[in-house]
C-alpha positions in Angstrom: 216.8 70.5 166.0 213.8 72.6 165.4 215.4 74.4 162.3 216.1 70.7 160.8 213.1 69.2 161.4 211.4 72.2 159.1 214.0 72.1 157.0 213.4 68.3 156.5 209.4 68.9 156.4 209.6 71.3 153.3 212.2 68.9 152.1 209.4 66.1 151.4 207.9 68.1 148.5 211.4 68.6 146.7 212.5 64.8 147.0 211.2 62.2 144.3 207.9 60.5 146.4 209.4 57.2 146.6 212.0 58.7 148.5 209.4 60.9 150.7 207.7 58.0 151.7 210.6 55.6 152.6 211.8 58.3 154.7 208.2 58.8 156.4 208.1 55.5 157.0 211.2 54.6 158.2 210.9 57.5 160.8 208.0 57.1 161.6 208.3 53.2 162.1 211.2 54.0 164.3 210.1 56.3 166.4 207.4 54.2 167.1 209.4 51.0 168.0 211.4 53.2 170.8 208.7 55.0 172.1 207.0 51.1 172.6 209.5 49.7 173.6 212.0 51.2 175.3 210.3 55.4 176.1 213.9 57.0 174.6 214.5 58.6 171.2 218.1 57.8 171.4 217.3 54.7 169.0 215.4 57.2 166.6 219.0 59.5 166.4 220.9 57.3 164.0 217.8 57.7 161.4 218.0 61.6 161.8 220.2 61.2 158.3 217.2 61.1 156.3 216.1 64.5 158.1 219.3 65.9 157.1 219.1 64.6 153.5 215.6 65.8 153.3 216.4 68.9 154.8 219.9 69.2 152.0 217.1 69.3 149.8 215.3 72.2 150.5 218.4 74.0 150.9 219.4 73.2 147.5 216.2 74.1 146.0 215.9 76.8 147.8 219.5 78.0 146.3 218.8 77.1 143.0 215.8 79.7 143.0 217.8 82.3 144.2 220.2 81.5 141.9 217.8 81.7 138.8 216.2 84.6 139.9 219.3 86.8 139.8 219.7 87.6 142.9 223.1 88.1 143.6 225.1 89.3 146.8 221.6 90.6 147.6 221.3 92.7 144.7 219.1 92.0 141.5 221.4 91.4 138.9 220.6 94.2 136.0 221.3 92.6 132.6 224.5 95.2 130.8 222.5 97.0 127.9 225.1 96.6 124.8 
């Protein structure tokens, strides 16, 4: 989970800021209703999709830049001199 939750932490730069702050909220607002009310995180797990989508977005940013780099098969790409 620990991987994910970074993941999902770097994720709020690379998301429009609506989104990033919807997804603060709602987690946060969550969390905060089970740890009131009932002391379990169980009723926090079905939000953990906006970790995961937050955390699809770093990896996809992440790809892209490696991507446009040139950096393939862990190998700088060296442009054919014609």
């Amino acid at each position: 989970m620990i991987p994910l939750y970074l993941l999902g932490l770097v994720g709020l730069f690379f998301v429009p800021r609506a989104f990033a702050v919807l997804a603060v909220l709602l987690l946060a607002y969550q969390t905060a209703v089970a740890m009131i009310f009932v002391g379990v995180t169980r009723y926090r797990v079905p939000w953990d999709f906006l970790l995961c989508a937050l955390a699809a977005a770093t990896v996809l940013e992440v790809a892209r830049r490696v991507r446009e780099s040139g950096f393939v098969g862990g190998a700088r790409e060296v442009p054919s001199e014609r």
